[in-house]
C-alpha positions, 0 to 999 in steps of 0.5 A: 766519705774519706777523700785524700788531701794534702797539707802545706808539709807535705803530709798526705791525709784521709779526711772525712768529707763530712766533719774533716776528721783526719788520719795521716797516710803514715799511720795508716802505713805504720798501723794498717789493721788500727787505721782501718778500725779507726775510719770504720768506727768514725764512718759508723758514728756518722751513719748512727748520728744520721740514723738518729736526727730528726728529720722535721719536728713532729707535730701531734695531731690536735684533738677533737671537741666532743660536744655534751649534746652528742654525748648525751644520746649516747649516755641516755641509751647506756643508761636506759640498756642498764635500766631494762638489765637491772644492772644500774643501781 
């Protein structure tokens, strides 16, 4: 994720391969405990961003015409369970 490079001055950098957010050498040295949060805080924020994107767009699925032809036997024999029961008014 980090890979060292160095700059026309002469400072020594850890750069992240993936946005090129970089930390220099001297601070990590000054700052060992701080730098090492730093990098792990930024690597988490990248694995959360990748966790988190959408792969492809999501498509729903399209739904099905019913016809009233294939409803009505089915409401006739409701209807006619209800008739036989009483249950219908």
């Amino acid at each position: 994720m980090y890979k060292t490079t160095r700059n026309i001055a002469g400072d020594t950098l850890m750069t992240c391969k993936d946005c090129g957010h970089a930390i220099s050498l001297n601070k990590i040295c000054e700052k060992p405990i701080q730098s090492a949060t730093d990098m792990l805080k930024h690597m988490a924020a990248h694995n959360a961003s990748r966790a988190f994107a959408a792969v492809g767009r999501v498509m729903r699925p399209e739904p099905e015409a019913i016809s009233s032809s294939e409803l009505a036997p089915t409401l006739s024999a409701a209807q006619q369970q209800g008739i036989a029961s009483g249950s219908l008014n």
